[in-house]
MIDONU-333036 format. One record per residue (C-alpha): residue in three letters; x, y, z. Coordinates in steps of 0.2 Angstrom, whole numbers, padded with zeros to 4 digits, always signed. Layout:
N
AlaXYZ...
This chain:
429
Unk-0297+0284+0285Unk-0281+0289+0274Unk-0282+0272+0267Unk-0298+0279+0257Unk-0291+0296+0257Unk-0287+0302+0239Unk-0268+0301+0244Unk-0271+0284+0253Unk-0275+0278+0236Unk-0261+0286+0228Unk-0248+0278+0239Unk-0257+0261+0236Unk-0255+0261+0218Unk-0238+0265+0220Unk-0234+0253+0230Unk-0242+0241+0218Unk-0233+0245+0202Unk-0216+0247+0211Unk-0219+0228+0218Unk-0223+0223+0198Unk-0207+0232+0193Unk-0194+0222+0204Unk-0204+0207+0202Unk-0203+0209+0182Unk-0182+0213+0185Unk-0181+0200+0197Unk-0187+0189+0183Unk-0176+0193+0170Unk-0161+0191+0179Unk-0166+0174+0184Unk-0168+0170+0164Unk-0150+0176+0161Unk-0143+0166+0174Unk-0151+0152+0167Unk-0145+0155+0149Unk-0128+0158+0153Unk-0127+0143+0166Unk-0136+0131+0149Unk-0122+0142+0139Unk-0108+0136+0151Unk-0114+0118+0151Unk-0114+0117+0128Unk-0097+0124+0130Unk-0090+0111+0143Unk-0097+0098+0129Unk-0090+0105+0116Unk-0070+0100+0109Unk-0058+0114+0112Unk-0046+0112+0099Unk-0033+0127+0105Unk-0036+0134+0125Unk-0022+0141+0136Unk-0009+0143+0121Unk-0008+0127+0117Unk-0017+0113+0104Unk-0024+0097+0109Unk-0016+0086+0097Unk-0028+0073+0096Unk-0042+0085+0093Unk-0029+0092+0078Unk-0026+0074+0073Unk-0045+0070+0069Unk-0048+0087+0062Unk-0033+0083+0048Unk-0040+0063+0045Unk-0057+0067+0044Unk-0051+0080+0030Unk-0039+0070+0021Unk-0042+0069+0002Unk-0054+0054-0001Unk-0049+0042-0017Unk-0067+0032-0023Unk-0061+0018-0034Unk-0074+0004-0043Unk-0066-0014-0044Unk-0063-0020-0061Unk-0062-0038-0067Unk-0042-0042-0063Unk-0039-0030-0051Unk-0030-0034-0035Unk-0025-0021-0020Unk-0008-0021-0026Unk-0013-0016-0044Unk-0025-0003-0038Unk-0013+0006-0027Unk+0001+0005-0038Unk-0011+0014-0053Unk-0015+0030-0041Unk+0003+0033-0037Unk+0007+0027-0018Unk+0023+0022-0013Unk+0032+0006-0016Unk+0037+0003+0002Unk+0019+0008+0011Unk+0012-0002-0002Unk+0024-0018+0003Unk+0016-0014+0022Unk-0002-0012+0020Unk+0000-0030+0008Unk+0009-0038+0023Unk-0003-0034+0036Unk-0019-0035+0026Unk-0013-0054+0021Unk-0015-0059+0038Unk-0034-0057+0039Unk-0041-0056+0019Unk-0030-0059+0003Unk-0031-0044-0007Unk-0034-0052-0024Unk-0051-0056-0018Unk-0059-0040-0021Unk-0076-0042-0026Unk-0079-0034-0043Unk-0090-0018-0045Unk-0087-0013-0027Unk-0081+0004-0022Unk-0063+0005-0012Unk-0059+0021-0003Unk-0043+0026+0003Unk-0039+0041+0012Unk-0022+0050+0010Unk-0012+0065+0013Unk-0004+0075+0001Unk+0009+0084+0005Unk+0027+0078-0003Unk+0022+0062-0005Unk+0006+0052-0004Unk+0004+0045+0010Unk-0010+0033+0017Unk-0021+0034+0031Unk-0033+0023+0027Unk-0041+0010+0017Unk-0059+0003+0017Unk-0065-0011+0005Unk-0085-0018+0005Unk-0085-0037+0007Unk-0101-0046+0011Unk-0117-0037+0015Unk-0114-0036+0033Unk-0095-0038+0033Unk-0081-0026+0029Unk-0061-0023+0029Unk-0053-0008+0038Unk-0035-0002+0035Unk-0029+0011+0048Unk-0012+0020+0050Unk-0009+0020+0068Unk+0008+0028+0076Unk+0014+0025+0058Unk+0010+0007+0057Unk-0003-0001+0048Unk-0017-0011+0056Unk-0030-0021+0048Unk-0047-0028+0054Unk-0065-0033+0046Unk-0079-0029+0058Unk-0096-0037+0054Unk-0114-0032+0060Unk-0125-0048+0066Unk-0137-0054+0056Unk-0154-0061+0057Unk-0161-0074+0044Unk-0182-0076+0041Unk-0192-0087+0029Unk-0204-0077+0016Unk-0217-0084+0007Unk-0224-0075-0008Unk-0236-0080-0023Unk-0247-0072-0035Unk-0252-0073-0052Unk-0240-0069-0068Unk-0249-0053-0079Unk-0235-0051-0089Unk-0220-0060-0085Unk-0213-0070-0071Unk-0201-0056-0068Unk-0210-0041-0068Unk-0225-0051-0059Unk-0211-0057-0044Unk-0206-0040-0042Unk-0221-0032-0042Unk-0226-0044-0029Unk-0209-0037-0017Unk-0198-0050-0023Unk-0182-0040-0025Unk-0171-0042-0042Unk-0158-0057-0036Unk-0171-0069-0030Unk-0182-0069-0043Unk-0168-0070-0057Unk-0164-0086-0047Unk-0182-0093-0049Unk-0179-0092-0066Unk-0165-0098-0066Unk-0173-0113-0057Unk-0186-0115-0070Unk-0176-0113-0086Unk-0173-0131-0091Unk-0191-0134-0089Unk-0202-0119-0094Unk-0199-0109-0109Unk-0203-0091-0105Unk-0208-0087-0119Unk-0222-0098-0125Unk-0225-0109-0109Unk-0231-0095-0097Unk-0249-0085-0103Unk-0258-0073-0093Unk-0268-0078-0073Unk-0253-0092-0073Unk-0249-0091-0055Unk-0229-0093-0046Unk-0228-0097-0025Unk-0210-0096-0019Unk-0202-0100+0000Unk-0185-0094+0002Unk-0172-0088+0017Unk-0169-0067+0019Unk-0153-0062+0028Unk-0154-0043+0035Unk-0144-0034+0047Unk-0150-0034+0064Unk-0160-0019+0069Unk-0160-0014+0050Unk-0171-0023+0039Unk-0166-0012+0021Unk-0150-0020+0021Unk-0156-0038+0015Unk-0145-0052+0008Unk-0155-0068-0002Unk-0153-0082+0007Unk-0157-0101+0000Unk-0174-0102-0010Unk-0182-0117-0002Unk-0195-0120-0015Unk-0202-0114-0030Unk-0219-0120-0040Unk-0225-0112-0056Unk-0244-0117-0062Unk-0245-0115-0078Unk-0259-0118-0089Unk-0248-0124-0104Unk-0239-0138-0095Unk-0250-0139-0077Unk-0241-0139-0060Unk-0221-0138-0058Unk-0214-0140-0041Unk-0196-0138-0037Unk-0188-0142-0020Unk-0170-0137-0014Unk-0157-0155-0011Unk-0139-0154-0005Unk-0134-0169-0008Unk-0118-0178+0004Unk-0105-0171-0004Unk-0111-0152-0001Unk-0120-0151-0021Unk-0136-0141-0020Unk-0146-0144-0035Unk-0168-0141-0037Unk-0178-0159-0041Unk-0197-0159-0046Unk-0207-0168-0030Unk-0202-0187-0039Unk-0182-0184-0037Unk-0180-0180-0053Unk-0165-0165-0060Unk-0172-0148-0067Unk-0156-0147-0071Unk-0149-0148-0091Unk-0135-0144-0103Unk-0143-0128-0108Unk-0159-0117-0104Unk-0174-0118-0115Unk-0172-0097-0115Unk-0161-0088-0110Unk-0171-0072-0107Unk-0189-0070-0097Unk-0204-0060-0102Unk-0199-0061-0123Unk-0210-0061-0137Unk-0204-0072-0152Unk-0203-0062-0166Unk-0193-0069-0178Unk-0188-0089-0179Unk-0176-0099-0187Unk-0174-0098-0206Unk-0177-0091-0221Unk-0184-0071-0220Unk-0185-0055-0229Unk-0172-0046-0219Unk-0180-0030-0210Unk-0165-0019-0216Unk-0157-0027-0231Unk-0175-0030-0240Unk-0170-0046-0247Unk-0172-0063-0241Unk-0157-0071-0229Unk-0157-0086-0218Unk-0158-0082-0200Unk-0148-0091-0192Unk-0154-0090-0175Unk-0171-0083-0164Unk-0175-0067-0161Unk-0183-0063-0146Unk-0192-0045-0142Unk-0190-0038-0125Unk-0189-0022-0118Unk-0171-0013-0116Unk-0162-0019-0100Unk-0170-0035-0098Unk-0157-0049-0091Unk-0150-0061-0103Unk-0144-0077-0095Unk-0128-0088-0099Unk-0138-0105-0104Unk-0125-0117-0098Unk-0111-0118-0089Unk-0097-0112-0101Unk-0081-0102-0104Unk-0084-0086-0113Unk-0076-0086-0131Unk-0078-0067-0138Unk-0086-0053-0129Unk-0087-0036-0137Unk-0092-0028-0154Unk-0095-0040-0169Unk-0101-0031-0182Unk-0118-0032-0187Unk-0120-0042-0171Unk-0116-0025-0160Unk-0115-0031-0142Unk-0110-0049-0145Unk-0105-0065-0131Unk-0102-0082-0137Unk-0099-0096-0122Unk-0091-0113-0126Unk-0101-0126-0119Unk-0099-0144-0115Unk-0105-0160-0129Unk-0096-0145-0142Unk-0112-0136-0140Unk-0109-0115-0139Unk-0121-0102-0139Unk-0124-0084-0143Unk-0131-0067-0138Unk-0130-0053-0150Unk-0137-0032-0152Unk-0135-0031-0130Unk-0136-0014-0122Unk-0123-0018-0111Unk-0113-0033-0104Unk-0113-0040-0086Unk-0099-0031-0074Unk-0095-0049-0070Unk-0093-0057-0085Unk-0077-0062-0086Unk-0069-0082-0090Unk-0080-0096-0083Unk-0098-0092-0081Unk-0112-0102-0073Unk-0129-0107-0078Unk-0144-0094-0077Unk-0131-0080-0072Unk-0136-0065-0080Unk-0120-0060-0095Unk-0130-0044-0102Unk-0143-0037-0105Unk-0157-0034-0120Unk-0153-0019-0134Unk-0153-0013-0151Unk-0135-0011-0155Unk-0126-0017-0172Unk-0140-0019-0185Unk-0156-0018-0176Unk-0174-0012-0179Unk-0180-0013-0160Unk-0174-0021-0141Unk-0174-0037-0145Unk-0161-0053-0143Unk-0155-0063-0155Unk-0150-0080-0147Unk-0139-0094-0157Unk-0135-0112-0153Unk-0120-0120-0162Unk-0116-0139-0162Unk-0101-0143-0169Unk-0100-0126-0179Unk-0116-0129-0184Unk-0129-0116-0180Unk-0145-0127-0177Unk-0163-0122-0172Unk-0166-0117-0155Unk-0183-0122-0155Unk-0181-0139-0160Unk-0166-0144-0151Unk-0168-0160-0139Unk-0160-0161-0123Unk-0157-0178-0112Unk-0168-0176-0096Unk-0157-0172-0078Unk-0152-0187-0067Unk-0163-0196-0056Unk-0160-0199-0036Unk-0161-0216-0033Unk-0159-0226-0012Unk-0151-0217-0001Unk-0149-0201-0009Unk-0170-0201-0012Unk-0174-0205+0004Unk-0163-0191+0009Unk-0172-0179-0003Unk-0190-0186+0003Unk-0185-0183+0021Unk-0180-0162+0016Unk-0195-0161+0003Unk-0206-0166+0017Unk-0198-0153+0028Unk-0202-0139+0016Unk-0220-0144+0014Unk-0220-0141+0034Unk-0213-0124+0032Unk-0225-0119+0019Unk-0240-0126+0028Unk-0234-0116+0045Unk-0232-0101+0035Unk-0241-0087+0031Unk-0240-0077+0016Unk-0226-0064+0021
């Protein structure tokens, strides 16, 4: 009867809320256990650098490397470890050191040019090194450290992994924009051309719907597929409706030569390239004109050839570079000595090749298209020169490459045929 009493009712309500009340303080001093307990746990991962009155020096030690003042340094052509360190003001007897220790794993003359050095130093009375890092190949790189005041070198690598890539498609412009549209990155495709040089001249042999197929070899870092090297370019074929079908297949010969033969055995290799730029418009030949500028008529002592700014210009033999830099009207100008006393040259370029420096080889690119000196427009004049003689591009005649003959065609056959296997097992990538 109390239980329906009005004070029966009371005392259950009471009881109710007072039952709520230690449930909902139980509760939140089970959440602030918990927060402190996940509290302790971040601070036992944490570093302590300084507990109990004392430092932990190792801690310390990362703390002032990581920190160190950071030296970023661009190879140029002619530069060596020893020059490089010498310019920035270390000292003569760590510099002796880290040149002994690095000679027993990489000579230090072979810096590759256009590659960013950094060193790491500290500063206090002297400079001081703590270490050196230098980029070598894609996957592979050279670390100097100071441990305990001695120098250790080492190069670490990262594995590799190599897959064939098959890509074709038709040319709307030019092989080189056409190649990289289709995800052919910059190196390979300027190899293709390369390739095709002797045989094609870019600018009047290639017209619009020709189509290009390609298998070649791509090199990336394990578990990271951005990071891609080019590899060998197996093949290459360019139909063209000027000329028909040209089919080129890699051939390393005994003696370790590679060199691309059309499906008969039969060189694409020559003195000197047809052109030596890709996607150009002729715009002015050999001869007699009315000079743009000037307004009165000159002979033109070499072809023009109109292409957008930056375009790559390629060396067009094997050669030794004669003159690189400003030459007058020229602007921009390279000549290259050439076998046969044949030279040529590039005038009114934007800029020259980072690497352009003494012996160049054929297809490699030296420049790249601009209006400098006296110029209307992007555009390339290109000269040839037999024996001082500036001749007409257009109607020079060179001897056809070599042809295999026994033993070394059979061995060509035998490779040809292996790339036809791979292209017929292979998908378009």
């Amino acid at each position: 009867m109390l239980s329906n009493s009005f004070f029966g009712l009371k005392l259950k309500k009471l009881i109710a809320q007072l039952a709520i009340f230690f449930l909902v303080i139980t509760i939140f001093f089970l959440l602030i256990q918990i927060k402190n307990d996940k509290k302790h746990e971040k601070i036992g991962n944490t570093e302590i650098i300084y507990e109990k009155n004392e430092f932990n020096d190792e801690l310390v030690k990362k703390r002032v490397e990581e920190s160190a003042p950071l030296l970023k340094i661009n190879v140029k052509s002619g530069d060596t470890l020893e020059k490089i360190l010498k310019k920035n003001g270390f000292q003569n007897q760590e510099i002796v050191e880290i040149i002994k220790e690095t000679k027993k794993i990489f000579d230090p003359k072979n810096l590759i040019v256009g590659k960013e050095i950094s060193i790491k130093y500290e500063n206090k009375n002297k400079k001081n090194i703590n270490s050196i890092f230098i980029p070598l190949k894609f996957n592979k790189n050279f670390y100097l450290k100071k441990v305990d005041k001695i120098f250790i070198a080492e190069i670490t690598s990262k594995k590799t992994q190599i897959r064939l890539v098959k890509k074709e498609g038709f040319i709307t412009d030019s092989l080189y924009l056409s190649g990289l549209r289709k995800g052919i990155d910059k190196k390979t495709i300027n190899e293709m051309i390369a390739i095709f040089s002797f045989s094609v001249d870019f600018q009047r042999d290639i017209w619009r719907n020709d189509s290009f197929e390609i298998l070649y070899e791509e090199e990336f870092i394990k578990y990271n597929k951005s990071k891609k090297n080019l590899g060998k370019i197996l093949y290459a074929n360019l139909n063209l409706q000027t000329i028909g079908s040209i089919n080129l297949f890699r051939f390393v010969s005994n003696n370790g030569k590679i060199e691309y033969f059309d499906k008969n055995g039969k060189s694409a290799k020559k003195l000197l390239m047809k052109t030596p730029v890709d996607g150009a418009r002729l715009s002015s030949g050999f001869g007699m004109r009315k000079h743009p500028i000037l307004g009165f008529n000159v002979k033109h002592r070499g072809i023009d050839f109109a292409a957008p700014k930056g375009t790559p210009v390629y060396a067009a033999g094997d050669g030794i570079v004669e003159m690189k830099g400003r030459n007058g009207a020229y602007g921009n100008y390279i000549r290259i000595r050439h076998a046969n006393n044949f030279k040529t040259a590039y005038a009114h370029l934007s800029k020259f090749s980072k690497t352009l420096s003494g012996r160049v080889k054929q297809g490699k690119i030296i420049g790249y298209v601009g209006t400098t000196g006296r110029s209307t427009g992007p555009h390339l004049h290109y000269e040839i020169i037999k024996n001082n003689k500036r001749i007409n591009p257009q109607k020079l005649k060179l001897p056809s490459g070599r042809k295999l003959k026994g033993q070394a065609l059979q061995e060509f056959i035998e490779q040809k045929n292996l790339i036809y296997r791979k292209l017929d097992n292979l998908g378009v990538y």
